[in-house]
C-alpha positions in Angstrom: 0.0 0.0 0.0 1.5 3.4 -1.2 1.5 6.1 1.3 0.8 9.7 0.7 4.4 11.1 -0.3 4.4 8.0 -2.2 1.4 9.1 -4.8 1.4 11.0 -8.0 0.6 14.5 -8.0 -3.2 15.7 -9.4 -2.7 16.5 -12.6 -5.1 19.6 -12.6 -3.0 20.6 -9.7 0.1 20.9 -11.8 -1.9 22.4 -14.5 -3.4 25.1 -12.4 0.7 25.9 -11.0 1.4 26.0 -14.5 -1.0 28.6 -15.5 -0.4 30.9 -12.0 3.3 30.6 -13.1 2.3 31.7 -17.0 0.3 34.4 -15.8 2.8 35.7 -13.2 5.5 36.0 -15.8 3.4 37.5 -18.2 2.2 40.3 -15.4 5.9 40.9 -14.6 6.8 41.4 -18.1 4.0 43.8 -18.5 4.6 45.8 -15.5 8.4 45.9 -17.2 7.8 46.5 -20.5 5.0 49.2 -21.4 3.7 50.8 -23.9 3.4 49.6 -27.8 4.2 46.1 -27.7 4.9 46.9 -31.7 7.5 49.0 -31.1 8.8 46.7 -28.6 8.8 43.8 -30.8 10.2 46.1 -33.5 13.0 47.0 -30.8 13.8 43.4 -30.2 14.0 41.8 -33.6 16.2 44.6 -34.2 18.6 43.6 -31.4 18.8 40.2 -32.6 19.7 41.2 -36.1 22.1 43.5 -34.9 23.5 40.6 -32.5 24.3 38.3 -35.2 25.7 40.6 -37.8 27.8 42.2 -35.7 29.2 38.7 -34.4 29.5 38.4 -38.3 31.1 41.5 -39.2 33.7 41.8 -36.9 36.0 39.8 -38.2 39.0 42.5 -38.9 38.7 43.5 -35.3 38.8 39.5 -34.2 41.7 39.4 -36.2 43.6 42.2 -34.9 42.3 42.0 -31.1 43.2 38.2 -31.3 39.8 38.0 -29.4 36.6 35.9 -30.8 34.5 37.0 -28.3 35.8 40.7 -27.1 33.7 42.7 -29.8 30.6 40.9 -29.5 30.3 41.1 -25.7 31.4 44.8 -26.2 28.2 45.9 -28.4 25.8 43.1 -26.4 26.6 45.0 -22.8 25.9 48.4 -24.9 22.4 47.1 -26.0 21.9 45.9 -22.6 22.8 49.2 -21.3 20.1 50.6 -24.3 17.3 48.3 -22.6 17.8 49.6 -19.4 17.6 53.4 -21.1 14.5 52.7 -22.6 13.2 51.1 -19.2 14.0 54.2 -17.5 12.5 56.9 -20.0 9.6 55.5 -20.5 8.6 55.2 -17.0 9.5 59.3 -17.2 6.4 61.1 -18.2 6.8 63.2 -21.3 6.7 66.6 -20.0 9.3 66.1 -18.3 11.7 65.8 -21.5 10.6 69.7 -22.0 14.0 70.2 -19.8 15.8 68.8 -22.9 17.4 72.5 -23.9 19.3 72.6 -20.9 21.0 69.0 -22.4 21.3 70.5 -25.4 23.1 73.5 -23.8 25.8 71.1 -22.3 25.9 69.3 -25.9 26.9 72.6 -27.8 29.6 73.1 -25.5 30.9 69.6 -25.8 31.1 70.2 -29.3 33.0 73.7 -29.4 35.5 71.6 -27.1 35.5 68.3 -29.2 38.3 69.9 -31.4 40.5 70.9 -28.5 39.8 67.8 -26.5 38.5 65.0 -28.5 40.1 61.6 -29.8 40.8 61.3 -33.5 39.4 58.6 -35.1 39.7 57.7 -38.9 40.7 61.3 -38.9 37.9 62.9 -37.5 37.5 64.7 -34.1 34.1 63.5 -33.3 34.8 61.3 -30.2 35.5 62.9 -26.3 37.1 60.6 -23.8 36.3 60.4 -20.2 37.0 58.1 -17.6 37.7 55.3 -20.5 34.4 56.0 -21.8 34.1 57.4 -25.6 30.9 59.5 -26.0 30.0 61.4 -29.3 28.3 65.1 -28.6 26.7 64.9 -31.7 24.7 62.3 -30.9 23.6 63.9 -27.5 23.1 66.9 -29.8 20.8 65.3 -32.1 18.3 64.2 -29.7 18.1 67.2 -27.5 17.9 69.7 -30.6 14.9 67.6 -31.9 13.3 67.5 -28.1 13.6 71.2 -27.8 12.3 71.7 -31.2 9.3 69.8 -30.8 8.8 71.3 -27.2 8.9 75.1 -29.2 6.3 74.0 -31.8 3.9 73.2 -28.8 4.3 76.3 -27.6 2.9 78.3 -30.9 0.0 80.1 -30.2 -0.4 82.2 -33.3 0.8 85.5 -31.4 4.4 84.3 -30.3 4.9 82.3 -33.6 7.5 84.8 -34.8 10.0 84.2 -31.9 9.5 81.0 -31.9 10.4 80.3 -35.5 13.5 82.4 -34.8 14.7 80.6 -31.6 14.2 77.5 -33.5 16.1 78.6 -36.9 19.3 80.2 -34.1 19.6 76.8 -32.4 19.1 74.7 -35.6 22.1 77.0 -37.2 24.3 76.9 -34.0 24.0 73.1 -33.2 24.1 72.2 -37.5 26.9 74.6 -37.9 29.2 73.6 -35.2 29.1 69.5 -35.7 29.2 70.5 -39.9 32.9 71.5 -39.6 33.6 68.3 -38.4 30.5 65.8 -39.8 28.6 67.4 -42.3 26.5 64.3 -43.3 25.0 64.4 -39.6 24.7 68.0 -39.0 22.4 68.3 -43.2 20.8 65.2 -41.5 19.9 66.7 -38.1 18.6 70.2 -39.8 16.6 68.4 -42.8 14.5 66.6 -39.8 14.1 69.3 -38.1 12.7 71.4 -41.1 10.5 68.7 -41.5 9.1 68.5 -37.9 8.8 72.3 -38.0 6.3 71.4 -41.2 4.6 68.9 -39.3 4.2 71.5 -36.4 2.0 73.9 -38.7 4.7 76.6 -39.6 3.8 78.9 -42.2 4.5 77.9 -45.0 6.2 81.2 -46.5 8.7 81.0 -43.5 9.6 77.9 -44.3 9.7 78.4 -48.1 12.4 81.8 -47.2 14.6 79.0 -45.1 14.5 76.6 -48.1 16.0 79.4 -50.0 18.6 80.5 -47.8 19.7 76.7 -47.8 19.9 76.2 -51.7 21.6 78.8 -51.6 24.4 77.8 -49.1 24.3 74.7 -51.0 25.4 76.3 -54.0 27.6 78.2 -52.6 29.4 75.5 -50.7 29.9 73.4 -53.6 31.4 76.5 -55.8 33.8 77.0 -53.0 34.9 72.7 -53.1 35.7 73.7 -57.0 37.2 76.8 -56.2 40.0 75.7 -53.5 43.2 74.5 -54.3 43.8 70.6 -53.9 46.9 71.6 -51.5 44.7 73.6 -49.0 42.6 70.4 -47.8 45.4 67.8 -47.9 46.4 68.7 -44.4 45.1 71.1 -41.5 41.6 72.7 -40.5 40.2 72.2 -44.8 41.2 68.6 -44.1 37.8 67.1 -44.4 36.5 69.7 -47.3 39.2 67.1 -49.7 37.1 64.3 -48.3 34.0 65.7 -48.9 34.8 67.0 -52.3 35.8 63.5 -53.2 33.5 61.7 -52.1 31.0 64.0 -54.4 33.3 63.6 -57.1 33.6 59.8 -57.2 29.5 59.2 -56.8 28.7 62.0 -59.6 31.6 60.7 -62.1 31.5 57.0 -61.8 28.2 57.0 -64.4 30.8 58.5 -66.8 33.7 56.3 -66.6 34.2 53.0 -69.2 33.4 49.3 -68.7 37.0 48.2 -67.8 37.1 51.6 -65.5 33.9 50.8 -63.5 34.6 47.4 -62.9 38.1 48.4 -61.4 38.8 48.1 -57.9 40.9 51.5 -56.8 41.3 53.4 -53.5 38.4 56.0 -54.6 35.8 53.3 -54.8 37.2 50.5 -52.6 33.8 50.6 -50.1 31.1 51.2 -52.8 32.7 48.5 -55.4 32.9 45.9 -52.5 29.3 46.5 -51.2 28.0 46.2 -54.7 29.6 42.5 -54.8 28.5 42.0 -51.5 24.8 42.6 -52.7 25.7 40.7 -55.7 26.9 38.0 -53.7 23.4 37.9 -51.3 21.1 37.0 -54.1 17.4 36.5 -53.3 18.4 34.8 -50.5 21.6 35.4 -48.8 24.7 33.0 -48.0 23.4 33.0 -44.3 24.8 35.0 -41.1 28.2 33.8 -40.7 29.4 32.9 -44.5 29.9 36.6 -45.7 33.2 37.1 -47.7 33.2 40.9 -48.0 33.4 41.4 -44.3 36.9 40.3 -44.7 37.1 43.4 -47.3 34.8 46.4 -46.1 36.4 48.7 -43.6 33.7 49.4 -42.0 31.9 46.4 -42.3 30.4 46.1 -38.6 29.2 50.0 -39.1 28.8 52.4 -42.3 27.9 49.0 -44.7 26.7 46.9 -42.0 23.7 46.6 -44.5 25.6 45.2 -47.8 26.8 42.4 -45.0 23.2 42.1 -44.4 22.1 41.6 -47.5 25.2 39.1 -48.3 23.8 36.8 -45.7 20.5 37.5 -45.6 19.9 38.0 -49.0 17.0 40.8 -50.6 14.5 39.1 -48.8 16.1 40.1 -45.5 17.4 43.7 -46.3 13.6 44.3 -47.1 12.8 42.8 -44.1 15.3 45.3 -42.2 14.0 48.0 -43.9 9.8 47.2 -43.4 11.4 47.3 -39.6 12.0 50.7 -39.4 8.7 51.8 -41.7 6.7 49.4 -39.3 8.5 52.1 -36.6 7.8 55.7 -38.7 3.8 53.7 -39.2 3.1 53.1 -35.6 4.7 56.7 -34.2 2.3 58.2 -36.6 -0.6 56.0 -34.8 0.7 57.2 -31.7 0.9 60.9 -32.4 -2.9 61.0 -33.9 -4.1 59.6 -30.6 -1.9 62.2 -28.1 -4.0 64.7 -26.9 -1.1 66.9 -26.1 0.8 68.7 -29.0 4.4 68.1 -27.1 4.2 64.4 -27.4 2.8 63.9 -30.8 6.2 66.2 -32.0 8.4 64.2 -29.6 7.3 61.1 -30.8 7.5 61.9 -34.6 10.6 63.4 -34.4 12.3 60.4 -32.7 10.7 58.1 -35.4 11.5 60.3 -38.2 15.4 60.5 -36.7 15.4 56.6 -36.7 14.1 55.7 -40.2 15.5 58.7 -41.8 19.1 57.8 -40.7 18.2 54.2 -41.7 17.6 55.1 -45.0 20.7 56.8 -45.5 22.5 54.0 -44.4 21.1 51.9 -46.7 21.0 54.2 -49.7 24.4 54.6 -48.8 25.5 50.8 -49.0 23.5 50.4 -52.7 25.4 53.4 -54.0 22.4 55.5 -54.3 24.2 58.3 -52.9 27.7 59.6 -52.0 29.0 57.4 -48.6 27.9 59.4 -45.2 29.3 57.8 -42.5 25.9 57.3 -40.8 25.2 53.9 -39.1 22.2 51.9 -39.3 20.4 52.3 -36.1 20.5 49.9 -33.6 22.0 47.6 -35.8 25.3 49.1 -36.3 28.6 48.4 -34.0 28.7 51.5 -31.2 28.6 53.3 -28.2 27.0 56.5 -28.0 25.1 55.9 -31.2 23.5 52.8 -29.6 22.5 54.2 -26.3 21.1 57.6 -28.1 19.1 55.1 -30.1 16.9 52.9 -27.6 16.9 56.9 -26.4 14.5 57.6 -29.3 12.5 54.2 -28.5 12.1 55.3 -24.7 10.6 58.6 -26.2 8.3 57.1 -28.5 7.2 54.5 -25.7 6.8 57.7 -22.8 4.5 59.5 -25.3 2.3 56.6 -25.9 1.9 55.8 -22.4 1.4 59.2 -20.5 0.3 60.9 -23.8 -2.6 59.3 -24.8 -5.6 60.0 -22.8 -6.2 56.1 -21.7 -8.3 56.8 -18.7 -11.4 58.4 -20.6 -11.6 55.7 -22.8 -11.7 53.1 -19.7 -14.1 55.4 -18.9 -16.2 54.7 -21.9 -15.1 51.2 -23.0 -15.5 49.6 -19.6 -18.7 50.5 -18.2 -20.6 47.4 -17.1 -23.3 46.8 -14.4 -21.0 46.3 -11.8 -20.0 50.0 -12.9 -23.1 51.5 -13.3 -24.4 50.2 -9.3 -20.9 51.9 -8.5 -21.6 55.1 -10.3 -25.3 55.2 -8.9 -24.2 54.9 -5.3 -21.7 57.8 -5.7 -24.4 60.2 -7.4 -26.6 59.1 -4.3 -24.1 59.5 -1.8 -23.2 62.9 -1.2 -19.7 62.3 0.5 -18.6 60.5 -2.1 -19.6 63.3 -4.6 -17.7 65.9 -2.6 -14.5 63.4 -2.8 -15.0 63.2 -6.7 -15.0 66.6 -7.1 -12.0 67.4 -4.9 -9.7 64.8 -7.0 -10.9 66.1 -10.3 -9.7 69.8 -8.8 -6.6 68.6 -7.7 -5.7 67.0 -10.5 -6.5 70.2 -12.4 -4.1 72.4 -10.0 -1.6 69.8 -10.4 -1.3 70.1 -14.1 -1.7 74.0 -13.9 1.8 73.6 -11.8 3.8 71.8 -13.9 2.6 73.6 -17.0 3.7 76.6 -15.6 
């Protein structure tokens, strides 16, 4: 005869622990990760690309750190950092990222400094080194210039539109002009999103139509002055990176021109276009999978700038399109969560970040199918980095803050979950006087406490 400890367990009692232990870990994970779950499974499946190509790409760096394992435990503990970044600001309501000009006050003097202090790296000045830590103003630059535009647009009221515009215009020449001497890709990026967010935020039209002037203008000018300058004045000093620039404009508008044997010929001019091009070539409909790439061996900066030609080597067409329906599904559902803020701060925040992600990430990959001249701009959260990384889950956090404390949830709870249970409830409280009085002290001091912080 079996005794007790001796018999099987009830099977619906190991059913129903199951469950409770189902349900607890999906509460936990939804207590830890709010907001769009979209953008949070965009976020992820990024990561995981990102994980695997970079363990791909890396291969120089294995190579010359003797180290399999050192680069890819470098960039997983960076996106690991970016997860905890995004758990933090999106527990931050958004009105509190109004506070972003005084950030962007300590970027612009990081980047007058950056020239006097910074590191050198492929011979630009873009890097600042502290306490064995890298970090990139320009990146810090980029997000708090676009969350103190957006923060200006909500301000317009139709009678302080004027100063606005200017304040806006001042910083976006300040911020752009400064990190142009040194990265001119970023700095045309930074202020062509910026015009455009000051579109979406209902300037006028002529205003905007006068800057667009001014800007062909310095365009034109700019280029006359590459044509104008003497080769020997940019090979060395401060005109340093106006040779690179005016080569790298020469190469992309001249290689159309150039014979069969010439365009097929591998020189020091078109060493990273002519290998991404047989990278693609080499990808096919499919790919060769992650891990059997070739041209990683070749492309300098395989793990960063053409991290998407590697892509599509492995991954094939199939998966660059996939890559690049990830970042649309991103610019789609920030313009979801924009319509439904009821606030004019968050549906600007939240556009702006998404139009900083996919913008850059079509320039990176426009860049890697030689649709234009090479940047310099990584693919976001995909590419090898530091800075770059941590600014970009700074953009998700944003987008995931607005869509939790910008959208007006409670009303529709309000609406949506009205029942009979509810009804008794609300019955008793119109009855009850008490309970009125209560009501109507909570709704006044939520009012006072939103006057407060607005002010």
């Amino acid at each position: 005869m079996l005794n007790d400890s001796n018999q099987m367990a009830d099977p619906d009692q190991l059913y129903e622990g199951g469950m409770e232990t189902e349900s607890s870990l999906g509460d936990f994970g939804r207590k830890i990760f709010k907001g769009d779950k979209v953008v949070w499974l965009v976020f992820i499946i990024l990561c995981v690309i990102s994980l695997v190509e970079i363990f791909s790409a890396t291969s120089t760096i294995v190579y010359r750190q003797q180290n399999m394992w050192g680069p890819i435990l470098r960039h997983a503990m960076f996106l690991i950092g970016g997860v905890g970044v995004i758990l933090l600001i999106h527990n931050i309501p958004y009105r509190y990222f109004s506070s972003l000009i005084f950030v962007l006050i300590g970027a612009i003097v990081l980047l007058i400094l950056t020239p006097f202090i910074g590191t050198s790296v492929n011979g630009a000045d873009r890097w600042i080194s502290f306490m064995g830590f890298t970090i990139q103003p320009s990146e810090i630059a980029k997000i708090s210039l676009m969350g103190t535009i957006a923060f200006l647009l909500s301000k317009q009221n139709g009678e302080n539109d004027g100063i606005l515009f200017r304040w806006m215009i001042g910083l976006m020449v300040v911020v752009c002009g400064i990190i142009a001497m040194d990265n001119l890709s970023t700095a045309v990026l930074l202020f062509g999103i910026c015009y455009l967010l000051m579109f979406i935020g209902n300037v006028k039209i002529l205003r905007l139509l006068k800057v667009a002037g001014v800007g062909i203008a310095v365009v034109l000018l700019f280029i006359l002055m590459l044509n104008v300058i003497p080769d020997n004045w940019t090979e060395s000093g401060p005109l340093n990176r106006l040779g690179t620039w005016k080569n790298r404009i020469a190469n992309f508008s001249t290689h159309k021109e150039l014979s069969e044997e010439e365009y097929f010929t591998i020189t020091d001019e078109n060493y990273q276009v002519a290998h991404a091009k047989i990278a693609i070539a080499n990808g096919g409909i499919v790919g060769v999978f992650p891990g059997n790439s070739t041209e990683r061996d070749f492309l300098p900066q395989a793990y960063s700038d053409f991290i998407y030609a590697i892509i599509i080597e492995e991954m094939g067409i199939l998966g660059g399109l996939f890559v690049l329906m990830l970042y649309v599904i991103i610019l789609i559902r920030a313009g979801m969560i924009a319509r439904k803020a009821e606030k004019l701060f968050p549906k600007y925040l939240v556009l702006g970040s998404a139009l900083m992600l996919s913008i850059q990430a079509f320039v990176n990959m426009a860049v890697a199918v030689n649709l234009i001249p090479v940047t310099g701009q990584p693919l976001p959260l995909v590419s090898r980095g530091g800075t770059s990384t941590l600014i970009t889950c700074a953009y998700f956090g944003l987008i995931l803050s607005a869509d939790r404390f910008g959208i007006g949830k409670k009303k529709e709870r309000k609406v949506f979950e009205t029942g009979p249970e509810q009804d008794e409830e609300n019955n008793n409280n119109f009855h009850n006087p008490a309970n009125r009085i209560k009501e109507s002290v909570d709704k006044l001091e939520d009012k006072v406490e939103f006057e407060i912080i607005q002010v």
